[in-house]
N, C-alpha and C positions, 0 to 999 in steps of 0.2 A: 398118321404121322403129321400130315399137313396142321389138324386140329390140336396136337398136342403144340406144334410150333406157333401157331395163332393166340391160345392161351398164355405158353410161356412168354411170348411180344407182349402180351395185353399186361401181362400182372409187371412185367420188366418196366414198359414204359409209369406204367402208376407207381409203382416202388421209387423209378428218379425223379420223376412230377413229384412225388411229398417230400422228396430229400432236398430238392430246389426251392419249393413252397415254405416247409421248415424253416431252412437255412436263410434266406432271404428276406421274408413274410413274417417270423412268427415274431418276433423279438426277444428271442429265451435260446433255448439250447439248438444246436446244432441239427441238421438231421443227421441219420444212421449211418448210410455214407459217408458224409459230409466229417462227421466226426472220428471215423475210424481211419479213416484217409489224413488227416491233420495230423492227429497224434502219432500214429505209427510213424509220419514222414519226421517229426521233430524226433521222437523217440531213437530215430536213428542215425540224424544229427548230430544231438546231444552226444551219445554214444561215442561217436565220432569224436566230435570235440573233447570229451573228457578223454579221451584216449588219444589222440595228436593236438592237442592244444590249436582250435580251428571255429575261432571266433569268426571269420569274414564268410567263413560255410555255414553258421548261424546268422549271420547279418542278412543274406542271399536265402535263407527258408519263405520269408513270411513271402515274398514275392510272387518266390518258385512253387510255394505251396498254392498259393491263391490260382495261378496260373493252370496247377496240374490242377487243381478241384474243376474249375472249367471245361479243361479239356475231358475230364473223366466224365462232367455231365453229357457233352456233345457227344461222347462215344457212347456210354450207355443209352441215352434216350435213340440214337442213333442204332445201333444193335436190336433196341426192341421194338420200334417200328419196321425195323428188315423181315424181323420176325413175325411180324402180321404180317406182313406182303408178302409171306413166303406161303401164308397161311391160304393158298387156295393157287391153283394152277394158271387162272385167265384174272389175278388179281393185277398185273402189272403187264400191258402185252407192248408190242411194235405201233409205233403211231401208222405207218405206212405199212406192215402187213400183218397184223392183228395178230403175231403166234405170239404164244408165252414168253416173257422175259426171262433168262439165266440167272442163276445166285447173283453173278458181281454185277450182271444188270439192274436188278431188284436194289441191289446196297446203292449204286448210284443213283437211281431214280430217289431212293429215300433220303439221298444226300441232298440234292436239289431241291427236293421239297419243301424240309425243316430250314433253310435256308432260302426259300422262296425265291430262287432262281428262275424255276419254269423253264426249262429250254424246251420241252415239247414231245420233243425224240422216243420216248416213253410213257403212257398214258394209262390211268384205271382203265380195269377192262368193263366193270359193273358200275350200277349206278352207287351199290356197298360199297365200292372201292372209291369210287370218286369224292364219296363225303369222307371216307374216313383219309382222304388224300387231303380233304380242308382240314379236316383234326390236324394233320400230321403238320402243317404247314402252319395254322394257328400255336400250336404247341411250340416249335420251332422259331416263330417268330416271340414268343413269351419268352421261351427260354436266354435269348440273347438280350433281349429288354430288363429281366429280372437281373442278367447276369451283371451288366454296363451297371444297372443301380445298383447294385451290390459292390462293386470294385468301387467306383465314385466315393459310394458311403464308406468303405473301408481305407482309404484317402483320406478322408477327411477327418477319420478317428483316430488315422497312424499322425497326421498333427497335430490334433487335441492333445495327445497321451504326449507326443514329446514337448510340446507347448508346457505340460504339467511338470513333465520332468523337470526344464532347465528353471519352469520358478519355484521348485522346490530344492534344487541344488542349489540354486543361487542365496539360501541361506545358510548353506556352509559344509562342509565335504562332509563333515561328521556328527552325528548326534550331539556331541558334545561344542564340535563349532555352531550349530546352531542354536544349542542354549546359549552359549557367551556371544554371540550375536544378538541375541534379544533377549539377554538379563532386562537392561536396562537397570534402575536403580532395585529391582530383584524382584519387582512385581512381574514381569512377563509381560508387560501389555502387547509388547512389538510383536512376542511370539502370539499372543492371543490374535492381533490383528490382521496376521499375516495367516493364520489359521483359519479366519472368516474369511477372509479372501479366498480362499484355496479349499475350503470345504465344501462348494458348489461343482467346484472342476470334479473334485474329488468323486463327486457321487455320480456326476456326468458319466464321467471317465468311464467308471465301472460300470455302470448301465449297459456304455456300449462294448465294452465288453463281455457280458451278458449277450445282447444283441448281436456281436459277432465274434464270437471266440476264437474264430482265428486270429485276432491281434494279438492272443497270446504271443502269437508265434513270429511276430514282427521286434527282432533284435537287434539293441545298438552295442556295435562294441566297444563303446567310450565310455567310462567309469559315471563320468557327470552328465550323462544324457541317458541313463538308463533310468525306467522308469520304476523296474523292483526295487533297484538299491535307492531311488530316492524315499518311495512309500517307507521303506523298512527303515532311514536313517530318520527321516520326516515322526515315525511312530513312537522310537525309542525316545524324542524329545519330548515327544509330546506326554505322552505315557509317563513320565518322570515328573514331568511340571504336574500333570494333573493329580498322580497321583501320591507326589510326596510332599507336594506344597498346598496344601487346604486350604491356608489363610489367606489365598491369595484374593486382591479384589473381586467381589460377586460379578461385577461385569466378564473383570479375564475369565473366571470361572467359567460363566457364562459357552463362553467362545470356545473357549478350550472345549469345554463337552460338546459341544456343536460339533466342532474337529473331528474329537472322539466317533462320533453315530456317526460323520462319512466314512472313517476312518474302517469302522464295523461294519458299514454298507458293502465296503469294496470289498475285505475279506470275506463276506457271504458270497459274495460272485467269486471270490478265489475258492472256496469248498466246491466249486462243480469244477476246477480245473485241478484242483494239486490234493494229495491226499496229506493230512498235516504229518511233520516229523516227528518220529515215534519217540522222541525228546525234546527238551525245550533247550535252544541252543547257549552256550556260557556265554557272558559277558566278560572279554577279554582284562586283564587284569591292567586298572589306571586308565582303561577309555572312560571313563567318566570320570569327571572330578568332585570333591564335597560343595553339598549347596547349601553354607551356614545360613542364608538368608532363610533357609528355610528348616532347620536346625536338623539337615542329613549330613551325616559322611559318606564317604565313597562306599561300603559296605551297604550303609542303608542305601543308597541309590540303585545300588545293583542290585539288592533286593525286590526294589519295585517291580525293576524289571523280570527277573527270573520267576516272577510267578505269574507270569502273563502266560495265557494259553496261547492267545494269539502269537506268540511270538516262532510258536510250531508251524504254524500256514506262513508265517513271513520266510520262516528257514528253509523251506520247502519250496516259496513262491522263488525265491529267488535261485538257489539250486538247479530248477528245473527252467532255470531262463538261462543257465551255463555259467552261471558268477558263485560267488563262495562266499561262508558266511562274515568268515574277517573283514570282507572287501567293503563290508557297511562298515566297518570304524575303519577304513582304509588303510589295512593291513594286510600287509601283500603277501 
């Protein structure tokens, strides 16, 4: 029994060491844990939310989520060093009279350890015990290191992302106010320029999301500071300009497609988070207006859009942040 309990300690503690290693370290997907634990918690968020309209219980996830993944790592690695040290009778004894330690003495000493306490009171009993009491306390002291830079870094990306959002809204609540904000005389350049600008955050942005996907799950409930509805209001302008005005100057051109490959960068990190909508969503009827300049009508503009794939990962991206698809032409 003792050995079956030492085994299952041994493989427990490796299973949360790669889930931490993963999740911190790798710069890509989540670990196993790490990943099943985010999603189920938004999953039933959301739920929530779509079901009592309970946007500040979404605002409160990415926190609380970040918070409980912590805690579940300290309890697991926690559990399965118990379980080595349960893994032999004279593994944990009495400093002062050498008899074998109890279950909740064993979990305290393993508690002190990983957090490199030392109070003394309880000691390896072997010289096996004493190194793997360095392991335990090494691993311990990693754990909380990896964790502070993981939270830090995740700080710093939850302002990057809204940094992105307000200078994306700040060209105009809706696709269409941010075409008539950077007509200009109908070439687009202000749009083109303000897409070079924004086409570096953009790819940033998503990077780090890639590198920590729980900022999925860090939610704003204010219409003009969210970062789905800005991508997806930011896309539909761009996606129009580029693709229904050809003639426009090679430079804007230029720009505009640069926009575009960040714009395809970020939605490829959106394929490991949302599954796209099993439809591509309508274009509300008069959110956009005719761009003579570029010899469309309303008809053909919505055109453009409606045969954009992407526009299935947009409907979805945003959905699954708790917002709805109207609320990009801000329609309530």
């Amino acid at each position: 029994m003792q050995m079956v309990l030492l085994l299952l300690g041994g493989l427990l503690v490796l299973f949360i060491c790669y889930d931490i290693i993963q999740t911190t370290l790798a710069a890509s997907n989540s670990g196993p844990l790490t990943t099943r634990l985010a999603e189920g918690s938004w999953y039933l968020l959301l739920c929530l939310h779509r079901r009592y309209h309970l946007p500040r219980l979404l605002q409160a996830a990415g926190p609380w989520i970040t918070m409980g993944l912590f805690l579940t790592w300290v309890l697991v690695l926690w559990l399965g060093w118990w379980l080595v040290f349960c893994g032999e009778a004279y593994a944990v004894v009495g400093s002062s009279t050498g008899e074998p330690a109890g279950w909740v003495e064993r979990a305290y000493y393993v508690g002190y350890t990983l957090t490199t306490l030392g109070y003394g009171d309880l000691v390896p009993g072997k010289a096996l015990w004493q190194m793997l009491s360095v392991v335990a306390a090494a691993n311990g002291l990693l754990l909380f290191t990896l964790a502070v830079t993981y939270v830090l870094s995740i700080v710093s990306a939850v302002t990057q992302k809204k940094t992105l959002a307000l200078s994306l809204h700040s060209m105009g609540g809706t696709p269409q106010a941010m075409l008539e904000n950077t007509r200009g005389e109908g070439s687009y350049a202000a749009l083109a320029e303000k897409a070079e600008q924004l086409s570096g955050m953009i790819i940033s942005v998503g990077q780090q999301h890639l590198s920590f996907p729980i900022l999925h799950y860090y939610h704003d409930t204010v219409q003009d500071r969210s970062l789905p509805l800005a991508l997806a209001r930011f896309h539909q302008a761009l996606s129009v300009t580029y693709l229904c005005c050809p003639d426009v100057p090679a430079s804007v051109r230029l720009k505009l497609g640069m926009a575009m490959y960040a714009m395809e960068s970020y939605l490829n990190v959106l394929s490991g988070f949302v599954s796209p909508a099993e439809t591509r969503p309508e274009i509300p009827t008069a959110a956009l207006a005719s761009m003579s300049e570029c010899g469309r009508d309303e008809a053909g503009v919505r055109t453009c859009l409606s045969e954009l794939d992407a526009q299935r990962y947009l409907r979805a991206y945003i959905e699954k942040d708790g917002w709805r698809w109207a609320q990009v032409w801000n329609l309530q």
